[in-house]
N, C-alpha and C positions, 0 to 999 in steps of 0.2 A: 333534047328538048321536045314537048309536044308542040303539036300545031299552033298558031296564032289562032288568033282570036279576037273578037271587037270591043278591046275594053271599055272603052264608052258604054254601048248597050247593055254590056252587061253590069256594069256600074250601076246604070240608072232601075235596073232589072233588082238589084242586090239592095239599093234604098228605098224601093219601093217594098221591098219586105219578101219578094219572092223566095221560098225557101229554095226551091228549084235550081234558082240563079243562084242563091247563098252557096251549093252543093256543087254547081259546078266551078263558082270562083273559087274555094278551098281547092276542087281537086287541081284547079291550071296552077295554083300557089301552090301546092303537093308537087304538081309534076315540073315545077320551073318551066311551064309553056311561055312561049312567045308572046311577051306584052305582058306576062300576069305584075309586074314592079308597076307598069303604066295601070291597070287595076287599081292598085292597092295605092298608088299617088294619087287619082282619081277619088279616093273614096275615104282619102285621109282626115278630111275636116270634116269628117260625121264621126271621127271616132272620139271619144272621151268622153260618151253620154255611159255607159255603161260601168257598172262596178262590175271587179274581178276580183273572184275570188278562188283561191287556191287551196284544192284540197290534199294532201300528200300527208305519207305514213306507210310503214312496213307491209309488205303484203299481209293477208287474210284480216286486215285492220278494220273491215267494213264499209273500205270508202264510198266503193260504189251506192249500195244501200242506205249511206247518210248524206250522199248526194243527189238521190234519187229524192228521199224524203226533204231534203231543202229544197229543192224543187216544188216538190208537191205544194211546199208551205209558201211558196213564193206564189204559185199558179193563184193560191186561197186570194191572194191581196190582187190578184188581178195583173201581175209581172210576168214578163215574158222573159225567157231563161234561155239559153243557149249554152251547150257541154262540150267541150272539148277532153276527152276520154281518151290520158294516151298509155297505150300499151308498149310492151314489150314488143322488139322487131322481129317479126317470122324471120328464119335465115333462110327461108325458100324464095319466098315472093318479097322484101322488104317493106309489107305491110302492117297490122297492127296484129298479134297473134289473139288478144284474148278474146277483143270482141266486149267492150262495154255495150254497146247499142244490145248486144243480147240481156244481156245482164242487166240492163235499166230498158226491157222491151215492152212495158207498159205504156214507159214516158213517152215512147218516139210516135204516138200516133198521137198523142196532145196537142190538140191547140195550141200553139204562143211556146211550146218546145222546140228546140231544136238537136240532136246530137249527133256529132261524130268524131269517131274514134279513130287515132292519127298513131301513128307508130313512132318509137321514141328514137329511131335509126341512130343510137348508140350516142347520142346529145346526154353530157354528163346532168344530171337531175332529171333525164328524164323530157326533159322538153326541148322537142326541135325547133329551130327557125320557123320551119312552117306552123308550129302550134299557135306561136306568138302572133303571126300571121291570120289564122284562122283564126283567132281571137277578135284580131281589127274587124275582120270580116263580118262576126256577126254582131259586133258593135255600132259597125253601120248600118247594119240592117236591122237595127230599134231593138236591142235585145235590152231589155233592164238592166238583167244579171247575168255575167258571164263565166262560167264554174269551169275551173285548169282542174280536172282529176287525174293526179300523177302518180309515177312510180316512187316510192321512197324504200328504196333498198338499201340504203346506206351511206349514200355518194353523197356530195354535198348539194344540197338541193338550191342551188345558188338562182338558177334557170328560173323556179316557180317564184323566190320570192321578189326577183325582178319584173317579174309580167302579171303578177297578181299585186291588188293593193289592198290585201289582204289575206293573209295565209295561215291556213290551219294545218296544224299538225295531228293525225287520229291514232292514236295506238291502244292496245286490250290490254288487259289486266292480267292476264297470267302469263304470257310470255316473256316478260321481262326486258320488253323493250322499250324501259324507261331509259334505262341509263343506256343502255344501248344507242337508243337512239339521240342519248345528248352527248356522246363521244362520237357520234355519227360525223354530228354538224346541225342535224334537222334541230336542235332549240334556237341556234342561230337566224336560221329565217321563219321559225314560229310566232306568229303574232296572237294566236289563242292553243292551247292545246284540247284534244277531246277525246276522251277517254270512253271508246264505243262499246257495245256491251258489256255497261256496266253493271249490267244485273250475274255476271259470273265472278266469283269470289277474286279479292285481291284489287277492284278497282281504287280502293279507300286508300288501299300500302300504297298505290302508285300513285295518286294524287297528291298525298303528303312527300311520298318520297320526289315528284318533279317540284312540288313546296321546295321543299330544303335545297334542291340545286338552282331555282328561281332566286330563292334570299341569298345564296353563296355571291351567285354573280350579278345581283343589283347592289350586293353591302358592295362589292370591289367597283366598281360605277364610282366615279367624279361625281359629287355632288351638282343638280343642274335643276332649274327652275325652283318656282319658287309653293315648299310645301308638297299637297297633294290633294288631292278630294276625297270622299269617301268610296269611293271602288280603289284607292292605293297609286292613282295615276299626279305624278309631279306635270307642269306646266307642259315640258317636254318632253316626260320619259313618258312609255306607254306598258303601265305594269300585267304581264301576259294573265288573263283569266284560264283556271284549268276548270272543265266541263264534263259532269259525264250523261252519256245518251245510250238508250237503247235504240238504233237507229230502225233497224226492223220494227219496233211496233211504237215511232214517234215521237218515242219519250225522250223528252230535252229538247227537241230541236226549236220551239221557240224561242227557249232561253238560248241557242247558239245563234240563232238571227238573228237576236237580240243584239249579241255581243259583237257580229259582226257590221249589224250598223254604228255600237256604240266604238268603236276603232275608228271607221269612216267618219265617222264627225267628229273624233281625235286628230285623225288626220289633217282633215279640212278645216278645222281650228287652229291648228299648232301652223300650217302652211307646210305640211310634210307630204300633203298630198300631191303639190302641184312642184315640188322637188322629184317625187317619189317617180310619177309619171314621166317628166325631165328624162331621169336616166332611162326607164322604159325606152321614149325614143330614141336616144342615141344611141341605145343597147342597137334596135333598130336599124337605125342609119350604120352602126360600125358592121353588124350582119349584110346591109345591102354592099357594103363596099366592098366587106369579105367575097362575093359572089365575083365583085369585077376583078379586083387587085392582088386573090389567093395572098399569098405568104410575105406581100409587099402590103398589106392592109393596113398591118399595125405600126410600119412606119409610115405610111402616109399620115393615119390617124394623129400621130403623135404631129407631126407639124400642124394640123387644124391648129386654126385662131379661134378663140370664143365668141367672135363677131358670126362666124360661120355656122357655126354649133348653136349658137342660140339665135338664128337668124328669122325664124318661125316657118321657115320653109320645111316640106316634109323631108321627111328623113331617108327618101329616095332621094330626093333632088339635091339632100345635103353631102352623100356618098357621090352621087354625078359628077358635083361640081367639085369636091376633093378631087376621085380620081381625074378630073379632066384638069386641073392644076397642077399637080403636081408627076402624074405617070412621067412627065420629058424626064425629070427629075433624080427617078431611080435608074439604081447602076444596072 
C-alpha cells in the first residue's frame, strides 16, 4: 500500500471541486493507499448528483472521438463532464497502455473537464474496482456528467452496465460486428446502440440487421406493462433506439443526447433508476468486502440480512460491519 493520507482534507479539497484533489484521491484509490475506503466513505453522500454514462464497443469503433464530441455538446449547455478512459493494461508498468487523455487532448485543458485514463488490470468488461471508484469520485466533485469509456472486445461487458445508468454500445458498418457483437453478450447491456461513422457504406445493413435481432428477442419477452408510446417503449420495457453518427465531424450527437436523456427519465419514471443504482452499491460494498475477506467474501456475503444491505449506510461501512460479524464464523 502507499502512504496515508488525511482523508478528511482531502475530502473537503475533492467537494470543493479541486481538480488537483480530484487527481490525487483517484490515484490513493488506484494505489489502495492507507485511508483511501475512509476517502471515499467520507465523500459518499455527495454521490448520486451525477449521470453516467457508459460508452463501450469493439476497438477502432470511434469511442473516443464520439466521447470527446458529447462532451463538447454537454460543455455547450453549460455541464461539467468528468471521463473515465479505461485502457488496456501495459504488462510493464500495470498502467493504462493507450492513453485516452492523448487522444481526447483537446478536452483536458477545458474548463468544467476532467480526464483520466485507468487501466483495465484484466477486470472482465474492462472495468476495474477502482474505475467504479473514480467514478464516485468525480461525482462528488459536481461533475454533471460522468462518461465510463471502455474496452468492448468481446467479454461480457457486465462491469459497464452496472456502473453506468446508461449504456451505449458504438460499432461501424463494415466490419461486421453486429452480430458479432450480439453473440458477444454486448446487446445484453446495450441500452441505445450507435452506429459511428456512418457515413462509410453498409451503415443502413447493420442497422436493419441489429432491427431484426432487436424484434427476435423482444417478440420472445413476456408480455409486461401496459401498450407503449410512440418511440415503441411499454410502461416498463425500454425499447433500445439504434443511431448513426459521424462522430469526427458532430453529426448525430445531439440526437444521441437526446436519446440519452430520454432513457434517464425512462428510468426515473419506471423507478428503474433508484433499483438500478441499489445494485451499483452493493456491487460496491460486495468489492469493499472482497478487499478484506479475499475468497471468504462470497460467503459472508451470502449470510447478509436485507436489513443490513439496505440499511442506507455506505457501502464501506456496510462490508465493515459484515466482515466484523461474521469473520469468528469462517472455518
Amino acid at each position: 500500500m502507499s502512504p496515508a493520507f488525511d482523508p478528511e482534507r482531502l475530502a473537503g479539497r475533492i467537494a470543493g471541486g479541486e481538480p488537483l484533489a480530484l487527481a490525487r484521491g483517484i490515484s490513493h484509490v488506484e494505489n489502495e493507499s492507507d485511508g483511501f475506503e475512509a476517502l471515499l466513505e467520507r465523500l459518499d453522500g455527495r454521490t448520486g448528483r451525477a449521470r453516467r454514462i457508459g460508452i463501450t464497443g469493439p476497438p477502432g469503433a470511434g469511442k473516443s472521438t464520439l466521447t470527446a464530441a458529447l462532451t463538447r455538446h454537454y460543455l455547450n449547455q453549460s455541464l461539467k463532464v468528468g471521463i473515465v478512459a479505461v485502457d488496456p493494461t501495459s504488462p510493464f508498468t500495470g498502467g493504462a497502455l493507450l492513453g485516452d487523455r492523448i487522444r481526447m487532448g483537446e478536452l483536458s485543458t477545458e474548463p468544467g473537464v476532467f480526464i483520466r485514463s485507468m487501466a483495465s488490470r484484466g477486470s472482465l468488461g474492462g472495468l476495474a474496482t477502482a474505475t467504479r471508484e473514480a467514478a464516485d469520485l468525480m461525482d462528488a466533485a459536481g461533475y454533471d456528467r460522468v462518461i465510463l469509456e471502455t474496452l468492448g472486445v468481446g467479454q461480457a461487458e457486465l462491469d459497464i452496465a452496472v456502473s453506468a445508468d446508461t449504456t451505449a454500445v458504438v460499432l461501424v458498418p463494415e466490419s461486421g460486428d453486429g452480430v458479432q457483437a450480439m453473440k458477444a453478450g454486448l446487446m445484453e447491456v446495450a441500452d441505445l446502440f450507435v452506429i459511428n461513422k456512418s457515413d462509410r457504406p453498409g451503415a443502413d445493413r447493420l442497422e436493419k440487421e441489429i432491427a431484426i435481432i432487436m424484434s427476435i428477442r423482444f417478440a420472445n419477452r413476456p408480455a409486461s406493462g401496459a401498450g407503449g408510446d410512440a418511440d415503441g417503449e411499454a410502461d416498463d420495457v425500454w425499447r433500445m433506439p439504434i443511431m448513426q453518427t459521424v462522430a469526427s465531424e458532430a453529426r448525430g450527437i445531439e440526437e444521441f443526447a437526446a436519446h440519452l436523456d430520454r432513457h434517464f427519465d425512462w428510468l426515473r419514471s419506471t423507478g428503474k433508476l433508484e433499483a438500478h443504482r441499489r445494485t451499483a452499491r452493493l456491487r460496491r460494498a460486495h468489492d469493499a468486502l472482497l478487499r478484506r475477506a479475499g475468497r471468504d467474501a462470497q460467503r459472508i456475503w451470502r449470510r447478509a440480512s436485507p436489513e443490513t444491505l439496505d440499511s442506507g449506510a455506505s457501502p464501506y461501512a456496510i462490508a465493515r460491519r459484515l466482515y466484523e460479524e461474521f469473520r469468528e464464523t469462517l472455518p
